[in-house]
N, C-alpha and C positions, 0 to 999 in steps of 0.2 A: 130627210127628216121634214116634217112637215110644221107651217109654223103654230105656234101656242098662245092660245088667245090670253089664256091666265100668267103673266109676266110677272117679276117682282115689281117690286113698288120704286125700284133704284136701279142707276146703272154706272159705271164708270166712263166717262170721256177724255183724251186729255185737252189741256189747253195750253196755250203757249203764249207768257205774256212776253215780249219786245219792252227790255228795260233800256232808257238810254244811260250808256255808258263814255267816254273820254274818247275822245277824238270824234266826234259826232258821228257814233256808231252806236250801233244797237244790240243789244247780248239778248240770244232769247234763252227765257227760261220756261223749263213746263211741269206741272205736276199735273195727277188725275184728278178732275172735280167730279164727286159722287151729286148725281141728277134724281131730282125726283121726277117718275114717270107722270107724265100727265095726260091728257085726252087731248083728240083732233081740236075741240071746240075750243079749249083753253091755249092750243098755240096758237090757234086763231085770233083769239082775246089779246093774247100777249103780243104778236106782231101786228097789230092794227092799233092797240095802244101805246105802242113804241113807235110806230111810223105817226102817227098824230101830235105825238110831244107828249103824252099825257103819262108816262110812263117812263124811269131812267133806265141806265142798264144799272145799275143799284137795284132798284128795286125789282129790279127781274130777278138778280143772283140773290137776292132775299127769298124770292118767294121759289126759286128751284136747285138751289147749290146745297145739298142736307149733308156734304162730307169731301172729304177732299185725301188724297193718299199724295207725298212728294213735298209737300211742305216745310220747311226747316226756319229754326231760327238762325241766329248770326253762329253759332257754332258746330252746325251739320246736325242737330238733334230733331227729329222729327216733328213738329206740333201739333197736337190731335185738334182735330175741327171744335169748335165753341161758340158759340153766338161771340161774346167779346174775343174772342181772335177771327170771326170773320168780320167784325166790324172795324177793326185794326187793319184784316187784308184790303179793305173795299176805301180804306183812305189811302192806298198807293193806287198813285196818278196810272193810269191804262189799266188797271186788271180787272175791276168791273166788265170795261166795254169789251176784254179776253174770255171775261167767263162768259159771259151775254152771247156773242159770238158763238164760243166753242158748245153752247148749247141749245143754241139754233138750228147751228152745222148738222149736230148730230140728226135732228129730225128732218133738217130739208136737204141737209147736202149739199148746200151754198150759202155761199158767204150774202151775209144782210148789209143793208145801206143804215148806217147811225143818223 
């Protein structure tokens, strides 16, 4: 099959945030974060304003996380993505710098320096 210039606009990736847990160990957990496609020049943009300071991983999962599949609250019920539930998910400590990460990964294939 050969590839397809015209893509959707989204893609799934998983990610996996390392929560600390009791005994100074780490539980990892993962859901899918739904990616908005972007162009060559904008991950350019994005990893050269990240490598400067000028840019969090906050504000990177703002401007490319448009959904997410895996989610749950405190009693296994799924939680559909919302602006105010990802701004609830982006106040637990590491999951920004997870999703930031997990979609970077996707486009380069190796892990970035924070």
């Amino acid at each position: 099959m050969g590839f397809k210039l015209d893509q959707s606009g989204t893609y799934k990736w998983p990610v996996t945030v390392e929560v600390p847990v009791d005994d100074g160990r780490h539980d990892k957990q993962k859901f899918d974060g739904e990616f908005k496609r972007i162009t060559q020049s904008k991950i350019k943009e994005l990893i050269e304003l990240v490598a400067s300071g000028d840019l969090s991983d906050v504000d990177v999962v703002k401007e490319v996380l448009v959904g997410w599949d895996g989610i749950e609250d405190d009693q296994g019920n799924e939680l559909k993505f919302s602006q105010s539930k990802l701004k609830q998910l982006l106040e637990v400590p590491m999951v920004a710098t997870a999703i930031g990460t997990a979609f970077f990964e996707s486009y380069t294939g190796a892990k970035r320096k924070n």
